[in-house]
Rosetta silent file (secondary structure, phi, psi, omega in degrees, C-alpha in Angstrom):
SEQUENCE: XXXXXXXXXXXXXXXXXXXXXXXXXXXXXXXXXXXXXXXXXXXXXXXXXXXXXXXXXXXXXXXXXXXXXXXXXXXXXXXXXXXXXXXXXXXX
SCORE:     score description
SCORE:     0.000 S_00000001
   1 L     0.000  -54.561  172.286   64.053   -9.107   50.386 S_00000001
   2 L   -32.894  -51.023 -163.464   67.603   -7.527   49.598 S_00000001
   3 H   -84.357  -26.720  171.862   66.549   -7.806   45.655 S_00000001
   4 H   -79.340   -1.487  168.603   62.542   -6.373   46.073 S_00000001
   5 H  -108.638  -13.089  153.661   64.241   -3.034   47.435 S_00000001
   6 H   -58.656  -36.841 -150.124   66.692   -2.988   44.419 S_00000001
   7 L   -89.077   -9.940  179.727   64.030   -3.475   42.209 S_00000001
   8 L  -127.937    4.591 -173.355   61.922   -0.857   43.347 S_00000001
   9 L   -83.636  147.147 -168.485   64.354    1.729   44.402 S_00000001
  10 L   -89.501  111.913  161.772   63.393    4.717   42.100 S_00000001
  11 L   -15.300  126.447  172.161   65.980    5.801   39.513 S_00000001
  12 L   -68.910  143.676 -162.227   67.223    9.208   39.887 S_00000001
  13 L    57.525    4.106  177.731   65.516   11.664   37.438 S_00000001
  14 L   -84.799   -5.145  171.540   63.015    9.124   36.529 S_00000001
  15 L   -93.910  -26.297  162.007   59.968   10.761   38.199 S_00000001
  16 H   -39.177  -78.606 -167.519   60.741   14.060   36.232 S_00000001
  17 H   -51.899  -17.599 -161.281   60.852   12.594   33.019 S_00000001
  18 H  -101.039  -26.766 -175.751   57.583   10.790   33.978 S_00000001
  19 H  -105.109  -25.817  143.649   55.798   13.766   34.951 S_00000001
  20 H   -50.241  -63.001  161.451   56.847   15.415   31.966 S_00000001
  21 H   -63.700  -48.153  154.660   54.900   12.843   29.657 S_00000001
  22 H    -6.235  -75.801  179.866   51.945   12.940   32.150 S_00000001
  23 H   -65.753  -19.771 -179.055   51.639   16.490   31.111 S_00000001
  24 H  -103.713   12.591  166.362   52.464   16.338   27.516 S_00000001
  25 L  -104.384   99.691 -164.451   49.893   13.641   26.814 S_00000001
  26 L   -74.356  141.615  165.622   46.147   14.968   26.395 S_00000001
  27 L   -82.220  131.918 -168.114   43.641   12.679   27.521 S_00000001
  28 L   -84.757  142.784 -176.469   41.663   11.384   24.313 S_00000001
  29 L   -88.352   15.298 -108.970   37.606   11.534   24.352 S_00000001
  30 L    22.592  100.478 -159.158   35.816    8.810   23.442 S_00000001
  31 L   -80.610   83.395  175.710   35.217    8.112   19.489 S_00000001
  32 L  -103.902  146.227  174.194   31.245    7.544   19.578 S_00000001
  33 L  -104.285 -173.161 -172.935   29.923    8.478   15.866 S_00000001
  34 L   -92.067  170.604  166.673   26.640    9.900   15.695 S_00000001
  35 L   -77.615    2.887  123.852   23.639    8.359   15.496 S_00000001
  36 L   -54.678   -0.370  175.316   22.909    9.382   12.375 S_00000001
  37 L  -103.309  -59.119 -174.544   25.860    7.797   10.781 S_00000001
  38 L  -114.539  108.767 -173.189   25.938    4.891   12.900 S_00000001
  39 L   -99.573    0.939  170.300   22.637    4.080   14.577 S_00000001
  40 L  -144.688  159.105  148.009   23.965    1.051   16.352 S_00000001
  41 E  -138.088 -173.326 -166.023   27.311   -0.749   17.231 S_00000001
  42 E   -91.492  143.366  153.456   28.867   -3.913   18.583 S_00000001
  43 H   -37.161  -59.321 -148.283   29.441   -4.917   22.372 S_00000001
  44 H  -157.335  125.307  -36.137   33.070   -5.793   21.234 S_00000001
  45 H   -50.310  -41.381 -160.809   34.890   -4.261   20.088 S_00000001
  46 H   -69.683  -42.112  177.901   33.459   -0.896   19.508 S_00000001
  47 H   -79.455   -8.587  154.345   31.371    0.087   22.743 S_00000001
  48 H   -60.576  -53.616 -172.350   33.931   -1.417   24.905 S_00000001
  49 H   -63.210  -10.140 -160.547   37.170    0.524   23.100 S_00000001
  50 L   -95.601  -31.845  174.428   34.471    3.543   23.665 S_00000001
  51 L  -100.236  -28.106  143.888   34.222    2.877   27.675 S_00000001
  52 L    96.247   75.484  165.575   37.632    1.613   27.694 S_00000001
  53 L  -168.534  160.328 -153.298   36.846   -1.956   28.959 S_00000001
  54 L   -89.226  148.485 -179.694   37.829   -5.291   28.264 S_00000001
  55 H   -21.603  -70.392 -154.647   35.963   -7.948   26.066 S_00000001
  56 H   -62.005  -38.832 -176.287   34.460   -9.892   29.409 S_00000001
  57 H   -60.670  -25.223 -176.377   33.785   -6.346   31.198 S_00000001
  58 H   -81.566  -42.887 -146.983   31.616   -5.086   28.338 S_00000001
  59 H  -100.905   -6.808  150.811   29.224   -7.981   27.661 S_00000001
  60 H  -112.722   52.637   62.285   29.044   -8.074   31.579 S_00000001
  61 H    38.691  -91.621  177.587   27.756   -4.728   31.448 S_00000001
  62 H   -96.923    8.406  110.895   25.299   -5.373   29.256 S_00000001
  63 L   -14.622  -50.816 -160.017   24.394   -8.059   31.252 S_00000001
  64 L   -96.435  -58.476 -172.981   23.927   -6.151   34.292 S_00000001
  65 L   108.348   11.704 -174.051   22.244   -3.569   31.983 S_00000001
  66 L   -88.983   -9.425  176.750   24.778   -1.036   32.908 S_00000001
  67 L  -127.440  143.394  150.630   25.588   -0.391   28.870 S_00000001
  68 L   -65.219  152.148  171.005   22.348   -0.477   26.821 S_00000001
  69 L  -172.227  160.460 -175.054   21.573   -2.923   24.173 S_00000001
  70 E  -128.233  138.230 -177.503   18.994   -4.485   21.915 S_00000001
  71 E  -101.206  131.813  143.030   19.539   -8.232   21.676 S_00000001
  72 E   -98.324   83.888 -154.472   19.063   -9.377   18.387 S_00000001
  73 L    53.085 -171.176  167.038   19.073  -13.382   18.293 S_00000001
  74 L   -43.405    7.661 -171.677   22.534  -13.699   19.591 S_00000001
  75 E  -103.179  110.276  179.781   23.542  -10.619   18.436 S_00000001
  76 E   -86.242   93.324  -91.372   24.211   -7.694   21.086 S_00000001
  77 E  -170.347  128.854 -178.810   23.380   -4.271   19.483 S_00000001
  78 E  -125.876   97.998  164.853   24.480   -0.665   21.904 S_00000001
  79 L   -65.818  140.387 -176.641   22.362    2.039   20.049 S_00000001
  80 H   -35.602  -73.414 -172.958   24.846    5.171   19.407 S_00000001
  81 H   -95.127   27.013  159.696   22.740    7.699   21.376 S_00000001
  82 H   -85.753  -29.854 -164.639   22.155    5.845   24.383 S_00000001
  83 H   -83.576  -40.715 -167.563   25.818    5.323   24.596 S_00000001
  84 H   -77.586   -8.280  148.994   26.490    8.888   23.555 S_00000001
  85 H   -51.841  -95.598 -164.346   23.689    9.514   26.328 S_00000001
  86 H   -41.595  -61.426 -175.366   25.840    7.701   29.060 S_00000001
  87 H   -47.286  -53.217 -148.770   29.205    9.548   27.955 S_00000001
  88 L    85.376   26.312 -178.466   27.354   12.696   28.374 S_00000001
  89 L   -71.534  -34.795 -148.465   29.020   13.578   24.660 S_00000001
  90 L  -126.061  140.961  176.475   25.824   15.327   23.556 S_00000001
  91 L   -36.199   77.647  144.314   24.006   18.433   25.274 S_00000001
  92 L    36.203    0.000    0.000   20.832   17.645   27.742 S_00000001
């Protein structure tokens, strides 16, 4: 018990400094390309790193039907502007 309240007591000046990168970091937007460049991608890697979810979370997803996809033979397909549809990247 003695050693979980060293271990967690918080370091003086360390919530500054912490709150300081917080603020100096911009949150990044998602890197969908258009559908005219790219008219499809991959489950994994690319429409996952795009939603910011892990290998098993994406393809059960698009399982669920919660990411679009056209199955092709064993091959999982996200077309570009349904996903850029879901972000909301592109204008109504």
């Amino acid at each position: 018990m003695r050693i979980m309240a060293t271990l967690t007591a918080p370091v003086a000046g360390h919530q500054d400094e912490t709150d300081q990168l917080a603020a100096a970091t911009p949150i990044k937007a998602p890197v969908v390309p258009s559908p005219e460049d790219q008219p499809t991608m991959t489950v994994w890697p690319e429409a996952a790193k795009a939603l910011g979810l892990s290998r098993s979370a994406a393809y059960e997803a698009a399982s669920r039907g919660q990411i679009p996809v056209l199955r092709i033979g064993t091959r999982l397909l996200v077309p570009t502007a349904a996903l850029r549809k879901l972000l909301q990247l592109d204008a109504a």
